[in-house]
C-alpha positions, 0 to 999 in steps of 0.5 A: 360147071356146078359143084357136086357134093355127093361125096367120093366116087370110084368113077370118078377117081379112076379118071382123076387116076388116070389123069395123073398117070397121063402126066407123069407119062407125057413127062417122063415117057421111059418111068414106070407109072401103075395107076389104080384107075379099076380102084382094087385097093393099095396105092393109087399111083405109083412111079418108080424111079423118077428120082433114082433109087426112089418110088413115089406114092400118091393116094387120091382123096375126094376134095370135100372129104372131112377127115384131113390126113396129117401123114400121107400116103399112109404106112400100110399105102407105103409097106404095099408099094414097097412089097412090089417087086418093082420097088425092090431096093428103092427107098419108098416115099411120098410123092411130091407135088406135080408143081414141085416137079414144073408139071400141071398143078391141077387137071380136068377133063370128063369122068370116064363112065359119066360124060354129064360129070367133069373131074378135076384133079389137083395137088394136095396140101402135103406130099403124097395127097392128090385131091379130086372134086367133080362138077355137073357139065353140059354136052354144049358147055365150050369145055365139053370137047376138050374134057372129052379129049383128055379123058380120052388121052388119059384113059389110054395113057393110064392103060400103057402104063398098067400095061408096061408095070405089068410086064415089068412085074411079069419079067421080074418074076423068078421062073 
Protein backbone atom coordinates (compact mmCIF):
# COMPACT_ATOMS: atom_id res chain seq x y z
CA UNK A 1 0.00 0.00 0.00
CA UNK A 2 1.10 3.52 -0.60
CA UNK A 3 0.40 6.80 1.76
CA UNK A 4 -2.12 9.09 0.34
CA UNK A 5 -2.00 12.65 1.81
CA UNK A 6 -4.67 13.98 0.22
CA UNK A 7 -6.21 15.24 3.52
CA UNK A 8 -9.34 14.33 5.11
CA UNK A 9 -12.10 12.26 3.10
CA UNK A 10 -15.86 11.79 4.25
CA UNK A 11 -15.77 8.51 2.10
CA UNK A 12 -13.24 7.55 4.05
CA UNK A 13 -14.28 8.43 7.32
CA UNK A 14 -17.71 6.65 6.93
CA UNK A 15 -15.65 3.49 6.49
CA UNK A 16 -13.16 4.30 9.29
CA UNK A 17 -16.80 4.91 11.16
CA UNK A 18 -18.32 1.97 10.45
CA UNK A 19 -15.40 -0.11 11.44
CA UNK A 20 -15.25 0.96 14.91
CA UNK A 21 -18.98 0.20 15.26
CA UNK A 22 -18.54 -3.12 13.66
CA UNK A 23 -15.96 -3.53 16.93
CA UNK A 24 -17.95 -2.39 19.29
CA UNK A 25 -20.59 -4.65 18.25
CA UNK A 26 -19.07 -7.94 17.63
CA UNK A 27 -17.82 -7.19 21.37
CA UNK A 28 -20.71 -6.03 22.97
CA UNK A 29 -23.69 -7.18 20.76
CA UNK A 30 -26.51 -6.01 23.24
CA UNK A 31 -25.13 -1.85 23.76
CA UNK A 32 -26.27 0.51 21.52
CA UNK A 33 -23.53 1.98 18.96
CA UNK A 34 -24.72 5.25 16.51
CA UNK A 35 -21.90 5.68 14.16
CA UNK A 36 -22.14 8.63 11.80
CA UNK A 37 -20.94 6.87 8.98
CA UNK A 38 -23.45 9.35 6.10
CA UNK A 39 -20.94 12.36 8.29
CA UNK A 40 -24.32 14.60 9.21
CA UNK A 41 -22.41 16.12 11.82
CA UNK A 42 -22.09 15.78 16.04
CA UNK A 43 -20.69 13.11 17.50
CA UNK A 44 -18.84 10.43 15.19
CA UNK A 45 -19.58 7.26 17.26
CA UNK A 46 -21.37 6.80 20.31
CA UNK A 47 -21.94 3.92 22.83
CA UNK A 48 -24.11 3.83 25.36
CA UNK A 49 -23.97 1.95 28.42
CA UNK A 50 -20.97 0.19 28.16
CA UNK A 51 -19.68 1.06 31.63
CA UNK A 52 -23.04 1.55 33.12
CA UNK A 53 -24.47 4.99 33.98
CA UNK A 54 -21.96 6.10 31.07
CA UNK A 55 -22.02 7.35 26.95
CA UNK A 56 -18.67 7.13 25.55
CA UNK A 57 -18.05 9.51 22.62
CA UNK A 58 -15.36 9.26 19.87
CA UNK A 59 -14.77 11.85 17.18
CA UNK A 60 -12.71 10.56 14.26
CA UNK A 61 -9.93 12.95 12.75
CA UNK A 62 -7.69 12.52 9.40
CA UNK A 63 -4.33 10.94 10.88
CA UNK A 64 -2.23 13.98 9.07
CA UNK A 65 -4.29 16.40 10.11
CA UNK A 66 -1.99 19.28 11.68
CA UNK A 67 -4.48 20.78 14.33
CA UNK A 68 -3.62 18.24 17.27
CA UNK A 69 -6.73 18.42 19.98
CA UNK A 70 -5.65 18.91 23.52
CA UNK A 71 -9.55 17.93 24.75
CA UNK A 72 -11.41 15.58 23.00
CA UNK A 73 -14.30 15.07 21.92
CA UNK A 74 -15.00 18.74 22.16
CA UNK A 75 -17.57 20.27 24.74
CA UNK A 76 -20.19 20.99 21.85
CA UNK A 77 -19.30 16.92 20.36
CA UNK A 78 -20.06 16.39 24.32
CA UNK A 79 -23.31 18.97 25.02
CA UNK A 80 -25.16 16.84 21.57
CA UNK A 81 -24.35 13.52 22.74
CA UNK A 82 -25.60 14.42 25.97
CA UNK A 83 -29.10 16.18 24.53
CA UNK A 84 -30.06 12.71 22.92
CA UNK A 85 -32.57 11.05 24.47
CA UNK A 86 -30.52 8.00 25.02
CA UNK A 87 -28.33 9.65 27.10
CA UNK A 88 -30.83 10.75 29.48
CA UNK A 89 -29.25 10.35 32.95
CA UNK A 90 -26.03 8.94 31.91
CA UNK A 91 -22.90 10.74 32.61
CA UNK A 92 -21.15 11.67 28.91
CA UNK A 93 -17.55 11.39 28.48
CA UNK A 94 -15.00 10.63 26.43
CA UNK A 95 -14.51 7.46 25.05
CA UNK A 96 -11.34 5.29 25.93
CA UNK A 97 -9.28 3.66 23.68
CA UNK A 98 -10.37 0.30 21.95
CA UNK A 99 -6.87 -1.41 23.89
CA UNK A 100 -7.87 -0.05 26.91
CA UNK A 101 -10.94 -2.22 26.30
CA UNK A 102 -8.76 -5.49 25.12
CA UNK A 103 -10.43 -4.80 21.36
CA UNK A 104 -8.27 -4.08 18.06
CA UNK A 105 -5.95 -1.13 18.79
CA UNK A 106 -6.26 -0.35 14.84
CA UNK A 107 -8.45 -1.67 11.90
CA UNK A 108 -8.40 -1.80 8.16
CA UNK A 109 -10.29 -2.68 5.40
CA UNK A 110 -11.45 -0.95 1.73
CA UNK A 111 -13.21 2.53 1.62
CA UNK A 112 -16.77 1.83 0.80
CA UNK A 113 -17.24 3.93 -2.11
CA UNK A 114 -13.56 3.60 -3.27
CA UNK A 115 -12.24 -0.07 -3.49
CA UNK A 116 -8.91 1.44 -5.12
CA UNK A 117 -8.36 2.90 -1.28
CA UNK A 118 -7.53 1.08 1.85
CA UNK A 119 -8.65 2.92 5.50
CA UNK A 120 -7.01 2.13 8.61
CA UNK A 121 -8.32 3.24 11.67
CA UNK A 122 -6.73 3.64 14.68
CA UNK A 123 -6.70 4.69 18.61
CA UNK A 124 -5.68 8.28 19.10
CA UNK A 125 -3.10 9.70 21.66
CA UNK A 126 -5.92 10.86 24.21
CA UNK A 127 -9.34 9.46 25.14
CA UNK A 128 -12.07 10.40 22.80
CA UNK A 129 -9.62 10.76 19.50
CA UNK A 130 -9.95 7.95 16.63
CA UNK A 131 -7.17 8.69 13.93
CA UNK A 132 -7.95 7.21 10.22
CA UNK A 133 -5.24 7.45 7.17
CA UNK A 134 -5.96 6.05 3.95
CA UNK A 135 -3.61 4.19 1.25
CA UNK A 136 -3.89 3.42 -2.61
CA UNK A 137 -4.44 -0.54 -2.97
CA UNK A 138 -4.37 -2.82 -5.80
CA UNK A 139 -7.25 -5.27 -6.82
CA UNK A 140 -4.58 -8.15 -7.12
CA UNK A 141 -2.82 -6.79 -3.66
CA UNK A 142 -2.99 -10.58 -1.39
CA UNK A 143 -4.92 -7.85 1.33
CA UNK A 144 -7.41 -6.74 -1.25
CA UNK A 145 -10.17 -9.82 -0.32
CA UNK A 146 -9.90 -9.20 2.89
CA UNK A 147 -10.14 -5.43 3.29
CA UNK A 148 -13.05 -6.08 1.01
CA UNK A 149 -14.68 -8.67 3.59
CA UNK A 150 -14.27 -6.13 6.31
CA UNK A 151 -15.66 -3.51 4.48
CA UNK A 152 -18.18 -5.33 3.96
CA UNK A 153 -18.93 -6.89 7.49
CA UNK A 154 -18.47 -3.44 8.96
CA UNK A 155 -20.75 -1.69 6.64
CA UNK A 156 -23.60 -4.16 7.78
CA UNK A 157 -22.86 -4.00 11.16
CA UNK A 158 -22.63 -0.02 11.27
CA UNK A 159 -26.20 -0.25 9.76
CA UNK A 160 -27.87 -2.37 12.51
CA UNK A 161 -26.57 -0.55 14.79
CA UNK A 162 -27.99 3.01 13.26
CA UNK A 163 -31.01 0.91 12.81
CA UNK A 164 -31.35 -0.56 16.63
CA UNK A 165 -30.53 3.56 18.02
CA UNK A 166 -33.08 4.71 15.82
CA UNK A 167 -35.67 2.47 17.07
CA UNK A 168 -34.37 3.08 20.41
CA UNK A 169 -35.04 6.76 20.05
CA UNK A 170 -38.11 6.18 18.33
CA UNK A 171 -39.73 4.19 21.28
CA UNK A 172 -38.37 6.97 23.88
CA UNK A 173 -40.47 9.24 22.18
CA UNK A 174 -43.24 10.70 24.56
CA UNK A 175 -46.44 10.04 22.29
Amino acid sequence: MDDLDDGPNSLAEGTALALRAHLLATARPELLIAADVKRHGGPDLVCWQWQPGQAWVWQLRYMHDPRAPQQWPAAAVLAAAAADPLSAGLEVVAGPSMQTLGLLVEQEASNMAEPEEAVTVRDGPIPGLQLYSIACQKAESPDFARREASMRAAKYSASRCNRMVAAARAAAQPT
